[in-house]
C-alpha positions as CSV (number, residue, x, y, z in Angstrom):
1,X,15.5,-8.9,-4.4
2,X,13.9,-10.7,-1.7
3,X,13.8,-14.5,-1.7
4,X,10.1,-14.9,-0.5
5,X,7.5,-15.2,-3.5
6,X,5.1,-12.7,-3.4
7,X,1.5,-13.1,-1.9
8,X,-0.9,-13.4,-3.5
9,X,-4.6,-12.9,-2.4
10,X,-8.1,-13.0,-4.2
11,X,-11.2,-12.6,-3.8
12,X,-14.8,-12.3,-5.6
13,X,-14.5,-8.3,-6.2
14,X,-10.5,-7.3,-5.3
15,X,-7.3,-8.8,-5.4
16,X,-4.2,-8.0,-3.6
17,X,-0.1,-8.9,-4.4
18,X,2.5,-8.0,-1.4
19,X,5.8,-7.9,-2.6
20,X,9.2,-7.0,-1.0
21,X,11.0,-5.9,-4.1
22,X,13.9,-5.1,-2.3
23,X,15.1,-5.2,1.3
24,X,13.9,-1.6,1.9
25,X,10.5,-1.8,-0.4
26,X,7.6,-3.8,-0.4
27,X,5.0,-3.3,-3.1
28,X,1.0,-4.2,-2.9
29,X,-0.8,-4.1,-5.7
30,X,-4.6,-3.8,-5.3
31,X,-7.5,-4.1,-8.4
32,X,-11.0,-4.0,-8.1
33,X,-13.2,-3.1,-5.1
34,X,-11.7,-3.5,-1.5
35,X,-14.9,-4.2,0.0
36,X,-12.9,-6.6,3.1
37,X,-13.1,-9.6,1.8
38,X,-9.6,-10.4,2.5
39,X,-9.8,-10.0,5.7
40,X,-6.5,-9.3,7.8
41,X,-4.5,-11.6,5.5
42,X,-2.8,-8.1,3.9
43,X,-2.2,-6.8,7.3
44,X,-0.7,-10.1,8.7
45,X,1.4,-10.0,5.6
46,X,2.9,-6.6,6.0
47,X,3.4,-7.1,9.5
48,X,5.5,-10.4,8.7
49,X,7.5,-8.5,6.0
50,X,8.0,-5.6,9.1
51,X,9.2,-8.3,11.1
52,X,12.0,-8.3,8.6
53,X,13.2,-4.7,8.9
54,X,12.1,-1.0,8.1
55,X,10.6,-0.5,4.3
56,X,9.5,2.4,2.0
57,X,5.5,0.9,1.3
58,X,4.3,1.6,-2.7
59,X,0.6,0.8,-3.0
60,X,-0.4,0.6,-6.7
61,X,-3.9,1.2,-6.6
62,X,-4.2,2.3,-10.6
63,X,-6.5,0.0,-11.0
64,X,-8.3,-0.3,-7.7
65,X,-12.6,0.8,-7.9
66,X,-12.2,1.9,-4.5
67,X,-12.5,0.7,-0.9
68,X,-14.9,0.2,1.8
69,X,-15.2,2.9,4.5
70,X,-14.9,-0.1,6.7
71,X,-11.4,-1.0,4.5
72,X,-10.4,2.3,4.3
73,X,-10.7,2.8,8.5
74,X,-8.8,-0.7,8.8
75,X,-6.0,0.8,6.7
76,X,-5.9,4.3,8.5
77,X,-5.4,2.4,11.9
78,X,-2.9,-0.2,10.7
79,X,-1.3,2.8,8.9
80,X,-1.2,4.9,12.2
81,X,-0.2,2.3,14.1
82,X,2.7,1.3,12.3
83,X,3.4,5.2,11.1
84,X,7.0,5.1,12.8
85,X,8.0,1.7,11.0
86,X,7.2,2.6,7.5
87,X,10.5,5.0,5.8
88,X,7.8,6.5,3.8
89,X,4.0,5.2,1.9
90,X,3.7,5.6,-2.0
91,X,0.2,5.7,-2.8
92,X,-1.1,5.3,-6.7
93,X,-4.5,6.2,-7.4
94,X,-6.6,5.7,-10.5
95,X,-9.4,8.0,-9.5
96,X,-10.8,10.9,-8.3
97,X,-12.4,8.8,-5.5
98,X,-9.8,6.4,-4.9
99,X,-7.4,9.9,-4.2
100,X,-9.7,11.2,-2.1
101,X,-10.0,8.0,0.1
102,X,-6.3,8.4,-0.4
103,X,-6.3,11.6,1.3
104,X,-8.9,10.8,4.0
105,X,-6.4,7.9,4.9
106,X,-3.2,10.1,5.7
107,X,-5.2,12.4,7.4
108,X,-7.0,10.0,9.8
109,X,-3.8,8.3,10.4
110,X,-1.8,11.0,10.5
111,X,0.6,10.4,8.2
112,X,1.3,14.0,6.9
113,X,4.6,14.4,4.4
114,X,5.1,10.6,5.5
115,X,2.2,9.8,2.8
116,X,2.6,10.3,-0.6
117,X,-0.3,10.3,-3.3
118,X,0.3,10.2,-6.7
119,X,-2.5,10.7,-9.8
120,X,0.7,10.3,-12.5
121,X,1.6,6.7,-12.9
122,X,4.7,7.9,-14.6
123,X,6.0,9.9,-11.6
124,X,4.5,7.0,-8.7
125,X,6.7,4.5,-11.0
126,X,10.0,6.8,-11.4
127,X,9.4,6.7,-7.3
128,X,9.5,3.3,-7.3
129,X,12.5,2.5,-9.4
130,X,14.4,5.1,-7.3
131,X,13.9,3.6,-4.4
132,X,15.0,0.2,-5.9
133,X,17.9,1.4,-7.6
134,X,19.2,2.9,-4.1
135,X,18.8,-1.0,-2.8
């Protein structure tokens, strides 16, 4: 387990909690609608927990609305850009159109087999615990 607390970020319609769970796994949990009202705050945060070494990136989106076109493009470039320093992205969705923004992400950026998407929160969670137990 990591020392640093996780982050936590709110706003009127989404939240957002970046966690390094282990050296080699950060977790961010997102609920409600991503509409960019957090700004580059999750970005600056993943980018300080990069800083720190290579990681396997889980995002928990069961219980996410969806995102902003504007969002999801933010997250396809930051994705993209940072393609070679991620081990691999987990991706939870809760929704038909929260998968298919999924989807539209790891194509724009790229991402291929590197991008995961889960619909089962029972297999996106056995994921998970794998990767921590290999920590």
């Amino acid at each position: 387990m990591s020392s640093d607390q996780p982050l936590e970020l709110s706003g009127i319609s989404t939240s957002m909690t970046i966690d390094r769970r282990a050296p080699s796994v950060v977790v961010v949990r997102i609920t409600g609608s991503d509409v960019g009202e957090l700004g580059d705050a999750p970005f600056r945060e993943l980018e300080r927990q990069l800083a720190q070494g290579p990681f396997s990136l889980f995002i928990d989106a069961r219980k996410t609305k969806g995102a902003s076109i504007d969002v999801s493009n933010l997250w396809a470039r930051w994705l993209r850009t940072h393609r070679d320093d991620l081990v691999r992205i987990h991706m939870l969705t809760g929704s038909r159109y929260v998968q298919m923004t999924a989807d539209f992400v790891r194509r724009f950026a790229e991402l291929g087999d590197a991008m995961l998407i889960y619909t089962d929160p029972g297999a996106f969670d056995e994921a998970l615990g794998g990767a921590l137990h290999l920590q």
